[in-house]
N, C-alpha and C positions, 0 to 999 in steps of 0.2 A: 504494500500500500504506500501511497504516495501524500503527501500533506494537503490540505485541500488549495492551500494559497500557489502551488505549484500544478496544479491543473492548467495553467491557461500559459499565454505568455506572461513574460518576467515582469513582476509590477511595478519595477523603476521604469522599463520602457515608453510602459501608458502614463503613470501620474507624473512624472520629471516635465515633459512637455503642457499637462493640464493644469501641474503650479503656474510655468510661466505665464501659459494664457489668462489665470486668476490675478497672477501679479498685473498682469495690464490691464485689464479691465478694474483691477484696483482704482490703478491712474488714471484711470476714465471718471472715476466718481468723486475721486479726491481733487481734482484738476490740479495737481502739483507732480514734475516728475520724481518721481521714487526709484530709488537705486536696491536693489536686493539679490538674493541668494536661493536657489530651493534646493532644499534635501529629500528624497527618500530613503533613509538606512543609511546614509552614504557621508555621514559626517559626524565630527566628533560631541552630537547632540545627544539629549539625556530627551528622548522622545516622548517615552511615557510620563514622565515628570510636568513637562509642560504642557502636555496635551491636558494632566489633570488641573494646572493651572490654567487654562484656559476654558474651565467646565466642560471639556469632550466627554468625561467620565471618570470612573476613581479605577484603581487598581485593586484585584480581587483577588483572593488569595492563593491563586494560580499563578498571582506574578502579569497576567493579563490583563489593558488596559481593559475593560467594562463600559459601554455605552450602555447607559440604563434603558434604553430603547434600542436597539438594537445590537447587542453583545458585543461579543470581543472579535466577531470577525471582520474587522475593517484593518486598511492599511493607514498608515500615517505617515505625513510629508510635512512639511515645514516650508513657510518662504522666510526669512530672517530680511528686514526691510529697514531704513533706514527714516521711515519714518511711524511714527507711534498710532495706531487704531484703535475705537473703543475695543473694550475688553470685555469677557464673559466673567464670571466670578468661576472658581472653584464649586463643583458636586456635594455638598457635605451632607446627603441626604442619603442617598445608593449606599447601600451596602452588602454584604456574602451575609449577614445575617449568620444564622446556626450552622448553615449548609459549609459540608466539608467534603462533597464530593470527587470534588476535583485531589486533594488529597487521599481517599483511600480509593480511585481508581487508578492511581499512577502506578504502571508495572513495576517500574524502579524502586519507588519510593523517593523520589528526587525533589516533590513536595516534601520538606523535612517538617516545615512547621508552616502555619498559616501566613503569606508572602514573603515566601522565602524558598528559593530554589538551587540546588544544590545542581548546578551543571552538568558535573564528573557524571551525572546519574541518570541524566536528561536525554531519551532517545533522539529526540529531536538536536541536542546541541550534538552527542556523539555521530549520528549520520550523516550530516552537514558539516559541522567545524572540526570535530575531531580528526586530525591527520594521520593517525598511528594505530595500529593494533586494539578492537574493542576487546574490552577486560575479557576474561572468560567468563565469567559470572554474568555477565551480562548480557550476552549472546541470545540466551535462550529467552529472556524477558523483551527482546526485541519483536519477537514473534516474525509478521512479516511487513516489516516498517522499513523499506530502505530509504526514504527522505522524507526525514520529520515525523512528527507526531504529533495529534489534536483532539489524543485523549483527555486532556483537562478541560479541553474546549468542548469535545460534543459530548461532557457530561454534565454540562455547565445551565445550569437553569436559563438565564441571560438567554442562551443562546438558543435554548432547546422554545422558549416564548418568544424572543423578540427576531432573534436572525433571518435574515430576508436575502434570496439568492440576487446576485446582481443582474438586471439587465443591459450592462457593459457588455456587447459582442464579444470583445475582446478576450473577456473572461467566464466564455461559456466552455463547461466542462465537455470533456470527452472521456468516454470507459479506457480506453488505451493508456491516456495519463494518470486515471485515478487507481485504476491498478491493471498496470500491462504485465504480459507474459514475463516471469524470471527467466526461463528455457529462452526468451527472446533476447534479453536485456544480457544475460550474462558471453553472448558473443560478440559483443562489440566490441570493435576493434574501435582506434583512434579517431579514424576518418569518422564512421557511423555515428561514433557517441556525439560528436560534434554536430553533424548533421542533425541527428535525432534531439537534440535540446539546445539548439544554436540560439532561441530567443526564449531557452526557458529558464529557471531561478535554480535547477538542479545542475547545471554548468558548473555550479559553485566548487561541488563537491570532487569534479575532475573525474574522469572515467575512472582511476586509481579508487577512490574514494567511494564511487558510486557501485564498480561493483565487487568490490569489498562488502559492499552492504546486501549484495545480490547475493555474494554465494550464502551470508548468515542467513538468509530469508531462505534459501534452497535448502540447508542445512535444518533448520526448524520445520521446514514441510515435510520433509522426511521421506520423501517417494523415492526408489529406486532408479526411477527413470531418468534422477538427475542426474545419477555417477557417472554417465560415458561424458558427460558436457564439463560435470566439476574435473574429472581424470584430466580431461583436455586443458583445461584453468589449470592447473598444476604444472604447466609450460609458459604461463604469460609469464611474458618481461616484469612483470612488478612482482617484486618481493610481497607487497602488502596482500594483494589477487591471490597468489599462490598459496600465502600460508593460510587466507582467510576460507579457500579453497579445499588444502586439507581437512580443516576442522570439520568443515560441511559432511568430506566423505564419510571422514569418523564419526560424523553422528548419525548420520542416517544407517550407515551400518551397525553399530551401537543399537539401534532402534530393532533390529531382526534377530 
């Protein structure tokens, strides 16, 4: 399975250009020329922080920013402007209340305590950011997530009442991206991988990275029918491919 926000194209792509159009149609209203900056993801900004000071919503104990009308699945951008606009006040209303779901579904336990997230443990930071070797222990709790995870999200009340799919073309899902074939994904060479997520947000993680995540997910599913593909993985140029390759066979054989 694939994150939901990685279904579509790469959401820097779409929103970087619909900041700038918002920054100018700013200057349209203000009639003063305004000089500014927009970010998505992509600078040294504390995102959630300001979003909550700007009343978008508060942070819930998933560590996820919360629109009290519709959840935690939006993106956030920023224009940084040089001149000042009125302002929202801060949320201090929304709250997780009792609810601790999002902590006692996390396979990890990487929710350690209510907003507060323990990375090392985080399916989502491990298939994406982590460049090295996943723990052993935690292989098998991955299940079959090879980018990201949105189990604190889709157990998340917020989102299970307010979430609303987008009607952005852009970002209309397809079955292939929300969970394509492993048997397909784990032969990609260089060129393919490239091809195959040229404009999408799992680029990130580098064919090295991505299917390193493939063969754990082959390894947890446990069918037979992977061995003749992981045997052949056991040949790629990457160290990382290879051993995460092994593991796969030994568990699936382990499993008979």
């Amino acid at each position: 399975m694939i994150a939901s926000y990685a279904w579509h194209i790469d959401y820097h792509l779409l929103l970087t250009p619909k900041l700038y159009e918002l920054q100018r149609w700013i200057t349209t209203q203000v009639d003063v020329t305004i000089n500014g900056r927009a970010y998505v993801d992509t600078g040294p900004i504390l995102e959630r922080e300001l979003a909550v000071r700007g009343g978008i919503g508060f942070i819930g104990k998933n560590t996820c920013l919360l629109h009290p009308k519709m959840g935690s699945y939006v993106f956030l951008g920023e224009i940084i402007l040089d001149y000042e606009l009125p302002f929202d006040e801060p949320d201090k209303q929304s709250t997780c209340g009792k609810c601790t779901r999002c902590l006692t579904s996390c396979p990890t336990n990487a929710l350690i305590v209510p907003h507060t997230l323990d990375s090392r443990l985080c399916i989502s930071y491990l298939t994406i950011e982590h460049k090295k070797n996943i723990p052993l222990k935690l292989r098998p709790l991955m299940r079959n997530r090879i980018f990201g995870c949105d189990i604190c999200q889709e157990v998340c009340p917020y989102n299970k009442r307010f979430a609303i799919p987008s009607d952005e073309p852009a970002f209309q899902a397809e079955l292939d991206k929300m969970a394509p074939s492993l048997l397909d994904l784990i032969t990609l060479d260089d060129s393919a991988f490239r091809k195959r997520f040229k404009n999408s947000p799992i680029k990130r993680t580098k064919r090295r990275g991505f299917l390193r995540n493939v063969c754990i997910a082959l390894g947890n599913w446990g069918d037979k029918k992977a061995l003749p593909i992981l045997q052949s993985a056991l040949h790629d140029k990457e160290p990382l491919i290879r051993h995460h390759a092994q593991w796969a066979i030994q568990k699936i054989r382990d499993g008979f």
